[in-house]
GUZA-382009 format. One line per 5 residues: their letters; for each residue x, y, z of N, C-alpha, C. Coordinates in steps of 0.1 Angstrom, whole numbers, plus 5000, padded with zeros to 4 digits. Example, Ala and Ser with C-alpha at 12.3 -4.5 7.8 and 13.67 -1.06 7.14 Angstrom:
BEGIN
AS	5132:4943:5078:5123:4955:5078:5132:4967:5078 | 5128:4978:5071:5137:4989:5071:5129:5000:5079
END
This chain:
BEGIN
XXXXX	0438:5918:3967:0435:5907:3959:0442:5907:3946 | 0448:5895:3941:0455:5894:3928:0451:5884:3922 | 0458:5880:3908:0458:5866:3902:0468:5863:3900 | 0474:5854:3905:0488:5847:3896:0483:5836:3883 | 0486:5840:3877:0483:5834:3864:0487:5821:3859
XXXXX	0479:5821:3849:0482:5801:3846:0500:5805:3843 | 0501:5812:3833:0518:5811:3831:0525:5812:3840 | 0521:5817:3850:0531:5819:3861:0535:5805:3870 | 0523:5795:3872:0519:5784:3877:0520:5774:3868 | 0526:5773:3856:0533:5763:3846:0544:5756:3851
XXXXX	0554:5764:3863:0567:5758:3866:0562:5754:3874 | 0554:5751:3887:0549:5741:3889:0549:5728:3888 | 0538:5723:3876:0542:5711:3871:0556:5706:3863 | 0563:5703:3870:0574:5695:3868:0579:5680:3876 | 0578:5669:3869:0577:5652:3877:0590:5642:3867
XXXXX	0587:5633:3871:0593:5625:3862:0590:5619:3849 | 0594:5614:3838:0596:5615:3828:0597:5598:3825 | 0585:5588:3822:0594:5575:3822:0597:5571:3804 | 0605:5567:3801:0607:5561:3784:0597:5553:3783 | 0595:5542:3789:0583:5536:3784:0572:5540:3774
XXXXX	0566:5535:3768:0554:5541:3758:0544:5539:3772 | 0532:5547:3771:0521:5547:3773:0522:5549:3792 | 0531:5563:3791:0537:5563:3809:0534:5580:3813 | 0522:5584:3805:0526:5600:3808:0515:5603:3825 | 0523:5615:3822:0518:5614:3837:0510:5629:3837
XXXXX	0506:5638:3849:0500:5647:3851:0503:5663:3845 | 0518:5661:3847:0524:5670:3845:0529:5673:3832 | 0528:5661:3823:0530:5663:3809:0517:5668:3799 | 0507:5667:3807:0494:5669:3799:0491:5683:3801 | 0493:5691:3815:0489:5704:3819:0491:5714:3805
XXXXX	0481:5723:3804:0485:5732:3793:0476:5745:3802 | 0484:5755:3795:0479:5766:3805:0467:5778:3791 | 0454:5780:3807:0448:5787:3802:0445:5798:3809 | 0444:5807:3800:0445:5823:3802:0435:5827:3806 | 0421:5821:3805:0411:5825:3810:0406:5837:3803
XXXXX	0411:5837:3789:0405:5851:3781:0394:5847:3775 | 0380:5855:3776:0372:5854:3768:0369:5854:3753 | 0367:5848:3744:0368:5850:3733:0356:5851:3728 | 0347:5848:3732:0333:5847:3725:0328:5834:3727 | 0336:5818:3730:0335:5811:3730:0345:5800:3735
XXXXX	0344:5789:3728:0354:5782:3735:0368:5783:3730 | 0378:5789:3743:0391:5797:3737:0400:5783:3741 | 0397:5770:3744:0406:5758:3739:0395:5746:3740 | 0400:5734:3738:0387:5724:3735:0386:5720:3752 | 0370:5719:3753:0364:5714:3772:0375:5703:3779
XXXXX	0378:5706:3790:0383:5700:3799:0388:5698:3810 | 0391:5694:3819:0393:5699:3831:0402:5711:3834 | 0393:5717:3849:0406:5734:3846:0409:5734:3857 | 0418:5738:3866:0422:5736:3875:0423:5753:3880 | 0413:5756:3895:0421:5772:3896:0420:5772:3909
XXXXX	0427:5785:3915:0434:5781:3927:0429:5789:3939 | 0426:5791:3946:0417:5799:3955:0424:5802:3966 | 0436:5807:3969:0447:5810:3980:0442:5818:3990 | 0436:5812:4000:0432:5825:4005:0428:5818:4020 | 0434:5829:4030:0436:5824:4044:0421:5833:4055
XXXXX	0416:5843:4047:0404:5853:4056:0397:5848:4058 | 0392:5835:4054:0378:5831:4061:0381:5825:4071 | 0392:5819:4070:0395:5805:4081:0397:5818:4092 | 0406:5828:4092:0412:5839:4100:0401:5841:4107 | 0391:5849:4099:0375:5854:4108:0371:5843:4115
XXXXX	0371:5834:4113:0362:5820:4113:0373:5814:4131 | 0384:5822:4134:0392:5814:4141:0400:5803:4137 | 0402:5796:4128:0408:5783:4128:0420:5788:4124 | 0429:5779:4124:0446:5776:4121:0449:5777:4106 | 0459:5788:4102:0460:5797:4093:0472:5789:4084
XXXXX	0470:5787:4073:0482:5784:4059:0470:5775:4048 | 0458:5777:4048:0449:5769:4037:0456:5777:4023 | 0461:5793:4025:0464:5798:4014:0476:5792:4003 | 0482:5783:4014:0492:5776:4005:0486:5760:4002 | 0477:5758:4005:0469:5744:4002:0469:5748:3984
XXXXX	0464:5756:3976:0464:5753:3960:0480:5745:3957 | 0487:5752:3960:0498:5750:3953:0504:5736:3963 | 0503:5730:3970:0504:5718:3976:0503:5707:3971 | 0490:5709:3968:0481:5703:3958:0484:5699:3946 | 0488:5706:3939:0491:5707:3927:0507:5695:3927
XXXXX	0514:5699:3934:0525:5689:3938:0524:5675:3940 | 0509:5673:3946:0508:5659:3947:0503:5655:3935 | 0497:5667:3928:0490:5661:3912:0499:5658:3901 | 0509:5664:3904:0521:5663:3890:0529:5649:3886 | 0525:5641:3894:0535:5628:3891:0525:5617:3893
XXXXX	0512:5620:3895:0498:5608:3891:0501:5604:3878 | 0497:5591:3873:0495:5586:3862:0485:5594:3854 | 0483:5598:3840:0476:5605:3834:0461:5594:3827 | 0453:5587:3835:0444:5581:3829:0429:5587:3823 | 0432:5596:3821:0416:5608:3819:0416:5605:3804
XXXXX	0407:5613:3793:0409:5614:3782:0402:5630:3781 | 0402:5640:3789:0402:5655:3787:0414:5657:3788 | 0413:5670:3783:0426:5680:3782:0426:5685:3796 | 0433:5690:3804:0438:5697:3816:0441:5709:3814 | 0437:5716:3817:0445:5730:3818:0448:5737:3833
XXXXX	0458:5743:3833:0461:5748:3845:0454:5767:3843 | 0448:5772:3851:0440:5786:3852:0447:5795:3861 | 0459:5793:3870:0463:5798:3879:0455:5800:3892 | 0456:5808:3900:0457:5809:3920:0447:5824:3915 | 0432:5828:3924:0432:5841:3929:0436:5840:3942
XXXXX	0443:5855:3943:0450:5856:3961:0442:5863:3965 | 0437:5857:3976:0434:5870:3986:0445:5880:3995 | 0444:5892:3992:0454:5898:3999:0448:5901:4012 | 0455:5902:4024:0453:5910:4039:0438:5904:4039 | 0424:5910:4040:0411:5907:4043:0400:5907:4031
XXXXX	0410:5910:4019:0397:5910:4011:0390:5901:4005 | 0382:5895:4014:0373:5881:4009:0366:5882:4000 | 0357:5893:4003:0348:5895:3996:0350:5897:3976 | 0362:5905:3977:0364:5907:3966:0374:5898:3960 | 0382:5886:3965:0383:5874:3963:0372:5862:3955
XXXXX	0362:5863:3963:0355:5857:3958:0344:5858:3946 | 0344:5872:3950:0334:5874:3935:0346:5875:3922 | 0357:5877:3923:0365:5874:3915:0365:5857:3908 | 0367:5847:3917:0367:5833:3916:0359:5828:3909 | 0343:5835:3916:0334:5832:3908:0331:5839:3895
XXXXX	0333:5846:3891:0336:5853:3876:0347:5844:3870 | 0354:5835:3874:0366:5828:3866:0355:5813:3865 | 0352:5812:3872:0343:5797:3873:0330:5800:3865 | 0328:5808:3859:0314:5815:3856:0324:5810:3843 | 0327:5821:3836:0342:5822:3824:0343:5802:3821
XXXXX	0346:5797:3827:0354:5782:3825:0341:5775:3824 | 0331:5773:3831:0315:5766:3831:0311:5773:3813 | 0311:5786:3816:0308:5789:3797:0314:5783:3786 | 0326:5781:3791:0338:5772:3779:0336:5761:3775 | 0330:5751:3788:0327:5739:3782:0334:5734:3794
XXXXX	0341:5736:3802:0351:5728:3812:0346:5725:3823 | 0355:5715:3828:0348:5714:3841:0359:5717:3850 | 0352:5726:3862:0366:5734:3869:0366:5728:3884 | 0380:5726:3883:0382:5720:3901:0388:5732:3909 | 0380:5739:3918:0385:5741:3927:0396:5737:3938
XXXXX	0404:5742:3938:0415:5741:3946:0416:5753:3961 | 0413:5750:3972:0415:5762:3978:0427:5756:3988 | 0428:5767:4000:0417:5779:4003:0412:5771:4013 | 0411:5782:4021:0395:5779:4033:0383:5779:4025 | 0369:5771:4033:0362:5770:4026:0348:5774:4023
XXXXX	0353:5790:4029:0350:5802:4023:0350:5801:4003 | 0356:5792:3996:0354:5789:3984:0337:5785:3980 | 0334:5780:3990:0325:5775:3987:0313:5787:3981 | 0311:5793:3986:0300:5806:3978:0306:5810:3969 | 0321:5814:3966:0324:5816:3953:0322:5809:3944
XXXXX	0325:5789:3943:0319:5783:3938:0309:5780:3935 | 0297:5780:3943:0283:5781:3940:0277:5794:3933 | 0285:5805:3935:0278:5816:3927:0285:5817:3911 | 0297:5810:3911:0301:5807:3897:0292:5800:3892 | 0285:5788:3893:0279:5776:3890:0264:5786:3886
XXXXX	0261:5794:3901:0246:5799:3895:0245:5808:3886 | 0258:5816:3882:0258:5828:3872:0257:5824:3861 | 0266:5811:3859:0267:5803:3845:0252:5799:3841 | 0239:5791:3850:0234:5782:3847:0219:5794:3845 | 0218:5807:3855:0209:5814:3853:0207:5821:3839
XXXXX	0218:5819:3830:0218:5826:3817:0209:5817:3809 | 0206:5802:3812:0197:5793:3805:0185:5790:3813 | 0184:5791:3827:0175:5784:3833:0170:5794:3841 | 0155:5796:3847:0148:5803:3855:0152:5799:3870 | 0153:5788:3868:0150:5785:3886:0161:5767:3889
XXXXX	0177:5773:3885:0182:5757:3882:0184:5753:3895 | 0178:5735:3895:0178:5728:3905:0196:5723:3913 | 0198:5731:3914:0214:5730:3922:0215:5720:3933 | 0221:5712:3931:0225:5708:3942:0237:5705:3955 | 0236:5708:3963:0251:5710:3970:0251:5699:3979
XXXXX	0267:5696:3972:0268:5677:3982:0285:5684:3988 | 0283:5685:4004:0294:5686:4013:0299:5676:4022 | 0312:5675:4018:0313:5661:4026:0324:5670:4040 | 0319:5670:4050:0324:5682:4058:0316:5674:4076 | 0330:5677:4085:0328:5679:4094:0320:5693:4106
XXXXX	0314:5701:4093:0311:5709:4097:0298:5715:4089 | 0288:5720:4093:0280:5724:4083:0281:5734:4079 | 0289:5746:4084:0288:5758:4083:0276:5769:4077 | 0271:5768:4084:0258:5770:4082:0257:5788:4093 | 0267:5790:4099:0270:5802:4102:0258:5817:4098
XXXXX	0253:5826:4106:0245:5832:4103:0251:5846:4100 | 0257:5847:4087:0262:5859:4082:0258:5871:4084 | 0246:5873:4090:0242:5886:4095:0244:5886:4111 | 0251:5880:4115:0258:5881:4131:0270:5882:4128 | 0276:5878:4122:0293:5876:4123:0296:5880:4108
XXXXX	0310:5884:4104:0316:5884:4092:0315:5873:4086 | 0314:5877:4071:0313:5862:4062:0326:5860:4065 | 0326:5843:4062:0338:5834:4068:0337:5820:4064 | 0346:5813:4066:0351:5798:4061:0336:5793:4071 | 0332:5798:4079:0320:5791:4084:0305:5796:4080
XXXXX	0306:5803:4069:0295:5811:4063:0283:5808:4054 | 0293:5799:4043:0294:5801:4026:0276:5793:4026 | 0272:5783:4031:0260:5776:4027:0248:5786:4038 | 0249:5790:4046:0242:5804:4046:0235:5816:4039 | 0249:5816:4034:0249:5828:4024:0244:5825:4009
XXXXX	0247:5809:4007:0242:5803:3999:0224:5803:3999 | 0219:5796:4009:0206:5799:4017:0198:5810:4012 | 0205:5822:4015:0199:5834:4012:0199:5840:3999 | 0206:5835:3992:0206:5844:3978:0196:5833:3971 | 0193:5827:3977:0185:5813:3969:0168:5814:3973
XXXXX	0170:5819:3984:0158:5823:3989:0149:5840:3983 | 0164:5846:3978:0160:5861:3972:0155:5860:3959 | 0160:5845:3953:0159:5839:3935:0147:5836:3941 | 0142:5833:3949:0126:5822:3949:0134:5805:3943 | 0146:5804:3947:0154:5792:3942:0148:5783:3955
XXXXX	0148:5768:3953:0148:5758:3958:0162:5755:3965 | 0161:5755:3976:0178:5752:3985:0177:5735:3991 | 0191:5728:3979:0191:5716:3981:0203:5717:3986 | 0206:5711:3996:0219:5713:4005:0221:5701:4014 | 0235:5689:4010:0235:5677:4018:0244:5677:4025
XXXXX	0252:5674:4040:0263:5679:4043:0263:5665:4051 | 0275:5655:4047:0277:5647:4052:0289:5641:4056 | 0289:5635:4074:0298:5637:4080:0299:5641:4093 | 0290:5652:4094:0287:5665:4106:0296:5657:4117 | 0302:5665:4127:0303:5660:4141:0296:5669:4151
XXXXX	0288:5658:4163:0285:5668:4173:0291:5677:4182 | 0305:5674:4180:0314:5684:4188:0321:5693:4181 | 0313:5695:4169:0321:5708:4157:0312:5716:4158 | 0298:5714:4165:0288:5727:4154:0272:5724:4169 | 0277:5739:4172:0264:5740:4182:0250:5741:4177
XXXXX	0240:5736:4192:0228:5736:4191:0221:5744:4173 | 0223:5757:4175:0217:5760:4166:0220:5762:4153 | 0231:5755:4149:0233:5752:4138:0229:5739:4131 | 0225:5729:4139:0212:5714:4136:0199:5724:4136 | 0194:5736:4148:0179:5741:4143:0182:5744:4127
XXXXX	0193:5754:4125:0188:5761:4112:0196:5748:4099 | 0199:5737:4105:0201:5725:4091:0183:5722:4089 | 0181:5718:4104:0164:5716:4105:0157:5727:4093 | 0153:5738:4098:0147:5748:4092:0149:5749:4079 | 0161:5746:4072:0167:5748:4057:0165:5736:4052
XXXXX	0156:5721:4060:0154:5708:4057:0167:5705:4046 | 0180:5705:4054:0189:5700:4049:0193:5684:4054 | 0198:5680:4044:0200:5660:4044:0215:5665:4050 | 0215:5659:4065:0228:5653:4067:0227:5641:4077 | 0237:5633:4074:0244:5625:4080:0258:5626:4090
XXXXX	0251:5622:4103:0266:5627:4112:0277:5613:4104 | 0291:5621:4115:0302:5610:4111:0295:5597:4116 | 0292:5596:4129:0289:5582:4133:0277:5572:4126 | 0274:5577:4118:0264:5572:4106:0270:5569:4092 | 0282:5574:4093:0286:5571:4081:0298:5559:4082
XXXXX	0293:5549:4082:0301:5535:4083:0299:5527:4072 | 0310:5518:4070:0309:5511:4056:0295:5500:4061 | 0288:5494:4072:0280:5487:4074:0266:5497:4069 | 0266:5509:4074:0256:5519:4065:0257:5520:4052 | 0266:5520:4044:0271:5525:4032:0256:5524:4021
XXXXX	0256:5506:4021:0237:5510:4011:0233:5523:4015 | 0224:5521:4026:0219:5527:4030:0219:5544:4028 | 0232:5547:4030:0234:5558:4023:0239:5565:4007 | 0239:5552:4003:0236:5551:3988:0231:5555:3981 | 0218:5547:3991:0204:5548:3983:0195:5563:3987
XXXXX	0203:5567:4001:0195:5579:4001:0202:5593:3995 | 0214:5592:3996:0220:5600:3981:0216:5602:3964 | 0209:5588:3963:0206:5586:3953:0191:5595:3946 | 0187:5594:3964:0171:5599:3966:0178:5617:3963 | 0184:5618:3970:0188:5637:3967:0194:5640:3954
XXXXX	0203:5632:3946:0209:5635:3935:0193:5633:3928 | 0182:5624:3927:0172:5626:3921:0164:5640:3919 | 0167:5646:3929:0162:5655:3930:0167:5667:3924 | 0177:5670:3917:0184:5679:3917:0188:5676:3898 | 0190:5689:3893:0191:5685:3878:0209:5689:3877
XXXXX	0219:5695:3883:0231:5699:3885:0239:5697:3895 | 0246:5690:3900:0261:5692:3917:0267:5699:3914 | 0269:5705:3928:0282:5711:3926:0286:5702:3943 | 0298:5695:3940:0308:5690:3950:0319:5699:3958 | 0317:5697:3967:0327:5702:3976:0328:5695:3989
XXXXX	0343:5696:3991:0351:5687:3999:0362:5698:4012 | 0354:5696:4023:0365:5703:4033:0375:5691:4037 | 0381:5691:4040:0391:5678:4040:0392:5672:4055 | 0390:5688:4063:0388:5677:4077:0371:5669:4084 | 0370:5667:4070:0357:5655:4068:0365:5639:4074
XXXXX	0378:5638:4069:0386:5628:4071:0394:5627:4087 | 0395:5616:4094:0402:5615:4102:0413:5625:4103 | 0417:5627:4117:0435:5635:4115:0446:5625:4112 | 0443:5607:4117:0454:5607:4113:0456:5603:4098 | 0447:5609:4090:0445:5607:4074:0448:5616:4069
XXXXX	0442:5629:4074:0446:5644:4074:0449:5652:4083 | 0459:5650:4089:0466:5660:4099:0465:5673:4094 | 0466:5677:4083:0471:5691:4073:0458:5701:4073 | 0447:5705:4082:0440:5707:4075:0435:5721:4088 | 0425:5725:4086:0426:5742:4094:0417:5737:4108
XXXXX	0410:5723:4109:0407:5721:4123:0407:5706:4120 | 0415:5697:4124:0416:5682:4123:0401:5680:4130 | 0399:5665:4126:0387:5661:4136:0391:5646:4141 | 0389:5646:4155:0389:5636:4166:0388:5619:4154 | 0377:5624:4153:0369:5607:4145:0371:5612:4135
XXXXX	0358:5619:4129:0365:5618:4108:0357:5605:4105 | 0356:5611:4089:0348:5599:4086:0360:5590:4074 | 0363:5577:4072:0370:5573:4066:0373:5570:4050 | 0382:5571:4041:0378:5572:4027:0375:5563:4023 | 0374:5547:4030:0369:5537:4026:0355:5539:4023
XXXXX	0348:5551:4032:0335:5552:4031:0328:5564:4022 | 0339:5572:4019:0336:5584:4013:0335:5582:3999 | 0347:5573:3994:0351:5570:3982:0339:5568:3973 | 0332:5557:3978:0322:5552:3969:0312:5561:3964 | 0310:5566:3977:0301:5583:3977:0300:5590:3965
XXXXX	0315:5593:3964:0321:5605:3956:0322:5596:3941 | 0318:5584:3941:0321:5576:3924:0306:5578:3920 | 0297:5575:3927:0281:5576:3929:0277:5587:3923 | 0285:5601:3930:0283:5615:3923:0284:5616:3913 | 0301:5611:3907:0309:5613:3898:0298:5608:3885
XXXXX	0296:5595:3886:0288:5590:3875:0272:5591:3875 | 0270:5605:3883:0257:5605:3880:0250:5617:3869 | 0264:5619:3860:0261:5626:3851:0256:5640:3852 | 0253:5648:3864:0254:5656:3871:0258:5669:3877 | 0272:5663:3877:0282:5672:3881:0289:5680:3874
XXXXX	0288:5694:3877:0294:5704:3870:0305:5706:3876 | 0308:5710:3889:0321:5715:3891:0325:5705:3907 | 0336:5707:3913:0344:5707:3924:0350:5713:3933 | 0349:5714:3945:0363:5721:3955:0366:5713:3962 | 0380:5715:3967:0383:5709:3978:0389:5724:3985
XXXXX	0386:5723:4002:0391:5729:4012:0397:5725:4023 | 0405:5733:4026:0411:5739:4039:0425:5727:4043 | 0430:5725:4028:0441:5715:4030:0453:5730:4034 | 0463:5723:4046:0465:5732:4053:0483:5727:4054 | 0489:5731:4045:0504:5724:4042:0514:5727:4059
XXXXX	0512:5737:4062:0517:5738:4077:0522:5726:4084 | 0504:5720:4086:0509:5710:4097:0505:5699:4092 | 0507:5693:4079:0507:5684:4066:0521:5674:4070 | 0519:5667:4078:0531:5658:4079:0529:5647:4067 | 0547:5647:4064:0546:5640:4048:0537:5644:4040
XXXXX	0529:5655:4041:0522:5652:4029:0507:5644:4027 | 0505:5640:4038:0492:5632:4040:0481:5636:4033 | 0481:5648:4037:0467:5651:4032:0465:5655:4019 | 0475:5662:4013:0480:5667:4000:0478:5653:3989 | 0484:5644:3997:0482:5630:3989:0469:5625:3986
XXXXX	0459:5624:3999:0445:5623:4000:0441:5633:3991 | 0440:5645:3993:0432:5655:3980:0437:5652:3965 | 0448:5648:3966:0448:5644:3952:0443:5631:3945 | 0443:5622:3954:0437:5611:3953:0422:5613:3950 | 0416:5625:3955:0404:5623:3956:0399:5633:3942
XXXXX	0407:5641:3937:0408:5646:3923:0408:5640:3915 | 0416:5630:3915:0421:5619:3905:0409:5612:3903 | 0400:5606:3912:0393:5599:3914:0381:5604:3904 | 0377:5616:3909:0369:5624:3904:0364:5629:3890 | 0378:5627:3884:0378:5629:3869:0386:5621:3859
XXX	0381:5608:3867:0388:5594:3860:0369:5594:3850 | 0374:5588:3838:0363:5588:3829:0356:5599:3820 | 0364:5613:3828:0362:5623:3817:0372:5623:3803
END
């Protein structure tokens, strides 16, 4: 396990340049942060960008291997977006996972998202299989337990898969992380709010619906999620964001059709469409809420044109329009 560092990941952003007044774009605003502790806040709050490279979960998990180059993919589609935000950007650099070490990957990540949540920022995950996802949620809970006894977290997955995986049978893995989530929540005496919408019935056997059942987790399959449902699911998002004093968002990307996202570590047949996701994810965004982000298992490999790279960025952009 390593870090490539924000300096290192500076040359990166490089796009076009237009004369016009009032034309800057992504890649003019990036400024890099070091992620040094200082006591406080070591630049003024704003979005951070860090990068979660790492191919072991998907590997244990079986799926189709290159999510580790999805950060930096990503980042490529981000560099030439129009700059419409009014936070600062900073770039934080990539943790690598080397050969299998997940484990020590991720508690790494989450010590950086822990770090960036103290600063005042708000950090997008970039992965990675999404195996990110416990690193992210234990960043979010390290940060929030320093103020709060028992914080009402809530996890909104927009995922063709629940992964809901029983980590005491199999290696932790890209099909683990809300499990493992499960459990350390259950060790806190924490409340486990967990929505995962999208599910397909041909991604995730029998007993992974018992133990959504058992964990009374809110999901919606894909075939439920149609723009003629959309109130409907509006309003019952609205009922679970009520509930919950904190999000944390996360996005596996083959939530989306393949032919929308080809790029990603298991395409799915149907997929749910961004016409329907979109609004979803504005609903979150402005519900005042939301602490952090990930997106997973963008998979540059088999990324024709760029599809999907385009879509995750789209859906970043989206995300922290208004900050």
């Amino acid at each position: 396990m390593s870090h490539i560092t924000a300096a290192e990941n500076m040359s990166l952003w490089k796009g076009r340049q237009d004369p016009e007044p009032n034309s800057v774009r992504w890649h003019q605003m990036i400024q890099e942060n070091s992620l040094v502790n200082l006591g406080g806040l070591d630049k003024p709050a704003g979005v951070a960008l860090l990068g979660f490279s790492c191919d072991a979960g998907v590997r244990r998990n079986q799926g189709r291997l290159g999510a580790a180059q999805g950060p930096n993919a990503l980042r490529q589609q981000l560099t030439n977006l129009p700059w419409l935000q009014q936070s600062p950007l900073y770039e934080c650099g990539n943790i690598v996972c080397s050969d299998d070490a997940l484990e020590e990957a991720q508690i790494d990540f989450a010590e950086k998202t822990t770090l960036l949540l103290d600063q005042g920022h708000f950090p997008i995950g970039l992965g990675g299989g999404h195996e990110i996802a416990f690193a992210s949620w234990s960043g979010l809970s390290n940060h929030l337990k320093k103020k709060e006894d028992a914080p009402r977290i809530g996890i909104i997955n927009f995922d063709a898969h629940f992964d809901l995986r029983d980590p005491s049978c199999q290696p932790v893995s890209s099909g683990t992380p809300f499990a493992q989530i499960a459990e350390v929540c259950a060790h806190n005496l924490w409340n486990y709010h967990y929505a995962c919408l999208g599910v397909s019935r041909m991604s995730n056997t029998p007993v992974l619906f018992d133990r959504a059942d058992a964990l009374n987790v809110w999901y919606q399959e894909d075939l439920q999620m149609t723009l003629k449902n959309l109130p409907n699911l509006e309003a019952q998002l609205d009922q679970f964001i009520h509930q919950c004093d904190h999000l944390y968002l996360t996005i596996d990307l083959d939530v989306f059709p393949a032919a929308q996202a080809p790029g990603v570590s298991a395409p799915a047949a149907r997929g749910v469409s961004l016409e329907v996701i979109e609004p979803l994810l504005m609903q979150i965004r402005d519900s005042g809420k939301l602490r952090l982000m990930d997106l997973a298992e963008l998979n540059p490999t088999f990324d024709q044109d760029a599809h999907t790279a385009r879509l995750a960025a789209r859906l970043v952009h989206q995300i922290t329009l208004n900050r």
